[in-house]
N, C-alpha and C positions, 0 to 999 in steps of 0.2 A: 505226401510230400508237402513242404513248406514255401509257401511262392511269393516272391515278394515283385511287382508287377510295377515299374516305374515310366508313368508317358510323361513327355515332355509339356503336352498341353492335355488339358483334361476338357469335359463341362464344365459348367457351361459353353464354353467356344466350341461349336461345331465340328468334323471334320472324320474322315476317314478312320485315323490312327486312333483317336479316340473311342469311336465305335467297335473297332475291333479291339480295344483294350478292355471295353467293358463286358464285350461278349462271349470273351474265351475269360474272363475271370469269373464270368457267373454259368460257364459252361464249367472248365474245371472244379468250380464247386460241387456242382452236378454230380459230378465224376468220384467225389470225393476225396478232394485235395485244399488242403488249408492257404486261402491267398489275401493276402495283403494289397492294396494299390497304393501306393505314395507317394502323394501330390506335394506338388510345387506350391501350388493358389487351393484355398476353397472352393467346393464344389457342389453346382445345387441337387447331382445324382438321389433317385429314392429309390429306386428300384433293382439296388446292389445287393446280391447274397453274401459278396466278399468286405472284410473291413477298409474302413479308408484310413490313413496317416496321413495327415500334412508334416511334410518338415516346416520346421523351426524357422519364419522365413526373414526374420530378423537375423540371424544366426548364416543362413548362406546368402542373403542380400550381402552380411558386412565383408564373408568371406570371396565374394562374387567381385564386388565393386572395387576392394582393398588390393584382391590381384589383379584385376582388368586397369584399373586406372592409374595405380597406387604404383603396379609391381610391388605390392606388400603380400608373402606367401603367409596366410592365416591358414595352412592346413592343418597343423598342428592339432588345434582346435575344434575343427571340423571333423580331424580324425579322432577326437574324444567323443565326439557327437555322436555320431555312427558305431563307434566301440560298444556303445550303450545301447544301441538300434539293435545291430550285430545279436550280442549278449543277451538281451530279454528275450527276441525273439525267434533265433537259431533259424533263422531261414537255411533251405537248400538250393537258394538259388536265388538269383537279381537278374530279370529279364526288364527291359528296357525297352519301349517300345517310343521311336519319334527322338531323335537327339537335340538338343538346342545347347546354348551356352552354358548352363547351370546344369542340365544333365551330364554334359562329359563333364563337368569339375567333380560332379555327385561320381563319377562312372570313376574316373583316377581315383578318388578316396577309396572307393570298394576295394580295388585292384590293388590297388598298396595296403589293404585291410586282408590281403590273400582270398577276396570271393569268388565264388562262381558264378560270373555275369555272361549271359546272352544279348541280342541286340536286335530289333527288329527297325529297320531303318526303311521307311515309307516315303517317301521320296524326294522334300525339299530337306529335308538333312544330308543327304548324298549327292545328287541330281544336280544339276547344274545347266544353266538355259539364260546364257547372258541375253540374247535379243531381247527377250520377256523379262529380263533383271530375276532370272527364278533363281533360287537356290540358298542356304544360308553359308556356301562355299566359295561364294563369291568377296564375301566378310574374311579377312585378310589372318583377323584372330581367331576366327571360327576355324579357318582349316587348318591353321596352325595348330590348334587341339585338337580337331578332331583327327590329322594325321599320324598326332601323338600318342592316342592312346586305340588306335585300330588294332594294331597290334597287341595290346592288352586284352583285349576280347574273345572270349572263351570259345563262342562260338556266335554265327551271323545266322536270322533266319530270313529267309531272302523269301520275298512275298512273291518273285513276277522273276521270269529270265531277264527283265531289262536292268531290274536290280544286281542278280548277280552280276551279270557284264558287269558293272560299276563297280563291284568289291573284288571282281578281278582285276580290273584296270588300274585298283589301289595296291595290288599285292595281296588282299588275302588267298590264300591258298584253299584248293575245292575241298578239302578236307574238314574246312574251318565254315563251310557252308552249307545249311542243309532248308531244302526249297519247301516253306511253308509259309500258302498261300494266306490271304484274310479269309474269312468263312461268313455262311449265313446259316440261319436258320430255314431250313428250306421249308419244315413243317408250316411256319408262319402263313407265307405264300400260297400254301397248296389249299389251305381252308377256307378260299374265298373265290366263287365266282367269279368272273369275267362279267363286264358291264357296261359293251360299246355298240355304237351303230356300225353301222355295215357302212367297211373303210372307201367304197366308190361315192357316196354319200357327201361323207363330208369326213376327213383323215384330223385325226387327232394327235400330236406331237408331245413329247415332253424330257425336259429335261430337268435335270436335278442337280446341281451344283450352290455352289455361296457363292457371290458376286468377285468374282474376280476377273476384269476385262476382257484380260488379252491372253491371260495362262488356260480358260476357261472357251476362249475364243468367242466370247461375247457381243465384241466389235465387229462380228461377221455374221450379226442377226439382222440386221437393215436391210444389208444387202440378201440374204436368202426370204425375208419377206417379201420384200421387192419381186424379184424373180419369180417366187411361187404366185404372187400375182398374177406377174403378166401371164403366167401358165396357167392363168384362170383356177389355179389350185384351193378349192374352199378347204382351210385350215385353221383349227384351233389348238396354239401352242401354249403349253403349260410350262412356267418356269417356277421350280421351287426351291430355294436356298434362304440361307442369308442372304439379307440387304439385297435381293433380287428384283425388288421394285426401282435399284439404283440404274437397273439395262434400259429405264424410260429415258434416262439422261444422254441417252448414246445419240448422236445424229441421227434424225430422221426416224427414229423410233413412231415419234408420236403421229405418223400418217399409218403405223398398224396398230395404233389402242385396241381396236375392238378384236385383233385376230388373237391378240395375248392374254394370259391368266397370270399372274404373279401372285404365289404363296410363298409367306415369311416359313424359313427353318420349323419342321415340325417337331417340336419337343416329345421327348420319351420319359416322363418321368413316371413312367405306372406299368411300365410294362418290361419282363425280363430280359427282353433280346430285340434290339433295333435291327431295323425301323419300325418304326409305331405301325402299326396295321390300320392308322389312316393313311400313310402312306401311300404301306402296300396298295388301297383302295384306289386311288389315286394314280400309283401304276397302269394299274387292270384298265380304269376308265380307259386308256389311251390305247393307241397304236403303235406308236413307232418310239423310242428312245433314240433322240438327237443328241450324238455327242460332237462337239466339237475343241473339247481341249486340246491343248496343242501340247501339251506334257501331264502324265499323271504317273504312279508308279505303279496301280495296279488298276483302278475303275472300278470302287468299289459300287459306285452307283448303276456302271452296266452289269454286273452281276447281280443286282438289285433287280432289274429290268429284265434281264433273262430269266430270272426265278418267278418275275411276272408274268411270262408270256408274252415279252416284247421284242418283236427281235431290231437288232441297232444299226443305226448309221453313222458310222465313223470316221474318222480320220484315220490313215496309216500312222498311226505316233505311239508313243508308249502309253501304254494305259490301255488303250484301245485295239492294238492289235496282237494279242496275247488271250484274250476272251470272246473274238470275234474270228471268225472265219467263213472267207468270204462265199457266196453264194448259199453258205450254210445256217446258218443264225442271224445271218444279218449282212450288211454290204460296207465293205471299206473300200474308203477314199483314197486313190493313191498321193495324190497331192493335196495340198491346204485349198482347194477350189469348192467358195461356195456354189458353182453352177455345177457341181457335180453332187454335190447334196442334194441341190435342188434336183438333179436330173434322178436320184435315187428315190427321193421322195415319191416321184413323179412314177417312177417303174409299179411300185405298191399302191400307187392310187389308180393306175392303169387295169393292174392283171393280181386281182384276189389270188390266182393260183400261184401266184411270185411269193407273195404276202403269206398264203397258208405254208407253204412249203416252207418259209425259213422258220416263221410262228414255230411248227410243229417239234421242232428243233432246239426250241432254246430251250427251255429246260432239261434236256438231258445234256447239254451242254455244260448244265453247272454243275454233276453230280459231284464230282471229287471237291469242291467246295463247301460242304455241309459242314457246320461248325462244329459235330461231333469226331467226322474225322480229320480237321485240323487238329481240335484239342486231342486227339490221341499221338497226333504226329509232333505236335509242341512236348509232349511227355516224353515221349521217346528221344527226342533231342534234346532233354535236359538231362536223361539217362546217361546221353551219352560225353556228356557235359562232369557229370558228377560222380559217373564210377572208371 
């Protein structure tokens, strides 16, 4: 089969949707299936078995801008562009992964080209979270297109049930949806040690996101430092993202320097399947995975943490409670209350047999997760796509 693999944002910019576009396309190569990725921007990726195409980006800039500003319809043009994409390289299929402005105008030329386009929609393309200003549906023209061509869409691969919900609440029909999750490489995980003190000791924390405030729940790290304080809790919490040295700038941050570690974004450029296996290492060190986003569409990085041996502390929100269950893997929060993190914290720094009991859990937790049988379950649904 002939794949042609389209993310809205690619590498170098960090991020979920990206990771798993790169990973089921060098998985499906694996597999033995011919795939293409087709970027927007340049990309500094080295570690691709699949080919990369940049479009033209002079060429959907003029056609991007001339409609958004102009109301001047340059599709014409565009649809020669892609006649010629189309034509050389007989793809069987356009799967789409991450929508933004320039993907659905790319997604309409398909569809009025007669293609067979899939979509994999990860969660600020659908998702919607005004308190936090989340969502690109908040954008008045974005859902004006994107409501436009939902219906054009061959078929949805719905990573999480909080996403379906969403593609039902739009009108697609269950028929038009078929539940495939993001994946990892589990082999990665399993070939490395474990590498911490004994958690009564002193409890090691970490979290794994890019700097994002309040979608990240960021602005709720002061106060659970605080807290874990006064509960005389000795803790050393790991943050690594992007721009993650910017949570020093939060209020009051700087009375817990010494309790925090801040590492920049760990690049992948040498290895076939993210996360880098410094990462991974990095996992392992710790104990507990602290989540605190307040919206995500699946939590790639708590199944990241489960695959390590960490079990999680979460928020009842999406993202998080769809991979965690409670008393099992890990403990959710049923409200946004940092003194009930803290008080979770506290349970595992109390009673090792709390801690070993969820531990022993989370990795069979993630088995249906393996990036081998997503990528079979991603075939089967372009089968049924294309015959």
């Amino acid at each position: 089969m002939k794949i042609a693999l389209i993310p809205g944002v690619f590498f170098p910019q960090p991020g979920g949707a990206q990771v798993q576009t790169h990973n089921l396309a060098n998985k499906l190569i694996e597999m033995g299936h011919t795939v293409d990725i087709i970027l927007l921007n340049k990309t500094n990726i080295r570690n691709n078995l699949y080919n990369v195409f940049t479009i033209n980006k002079f060429i959907l800039s003029l056609f991007f801008y001339l409609n958004k500003i102009l109301r001047i319809n340059f599709s014409f043009f565009l649809k020669l562009y892609f006649k010629k994409i189309i034509k050389k390289n007989n793809y069987d299929i356009f799967h789409f992964h991450l929508l933004n402005f320039k993907t659905l105008y790319v997604l309409k030329i398909l569809k009025d080209l007669n293609q067979k386009v899939v979509v994999t929609v990860h969660g600020i393309d659908i998702q919607i979270d005004a308190n936090i200003n989340y969502g690109y549906r908040l954008n008045k023209l974005y859902e004006k297109n994107f409501l436009n061509v939902v219906s054009k869409i061959d078929k949805f691969f719905s990573i999480s049930q909080n996403i379906k919900n969403d593609l039902l609440e739009l009108g697609v029909t269950e028929n038009k949806i078929t539940m495939v999750p993001n994946g990892i490489e589990k082999v990665k995980f399993l070939q490395f040690e474990e590498s911490k003190q004994n958690i009564n000791n002193k409890i090691f924390l970490i979290t794994v996101a890019r700097f994002a405030k309040e979608k990240k729940g960021f602005d709720l790290i002061p106060l659970i430092a605080k807290m874990l304080n006064e509960k005389k809790i000795n803790f050393q919490w790991t943050i690594v993202g992007y721009n993650s040295k910017q949570i020093r700038m939060i209020d009051n941050m700087k009375n817990f320097e010494k309790s925090f570690k801040y590492l920049n974004n760990i690049e992948n450029l040498d290895e076939k399947f993210f996360p880098h296996n410094d990462l991974i290492k990095i996992y392992k060190n710790n104990h507990i995975y602290i989540n605190l986003a307040r919206i995500e569409s699946f939590g790639m990085t708590i199944m990241e943490a489960l695959a390590s041996g960490l079990p999680v502390v979460t928020f009842d929100t999406k993202g998080g409670n769809e991979l965690i269950k409670n008393d099992y893997n890990g403990i959710i929060i049923k409200k946004l209350s940092p003194e009930q993190i803290v008080n979770a914290i506290d349970h595992y720094n109390k009673s090792t047999i709390l801690y070993e009991k969820h531990r022993k859990n989370t990795i069979p937790s993630i088995e249906k997760f393996d990036l081998s049988l997503v990528a079979h379950k991603t075939i089967e649904g372009y089968k049924e796509v294309i015959n």
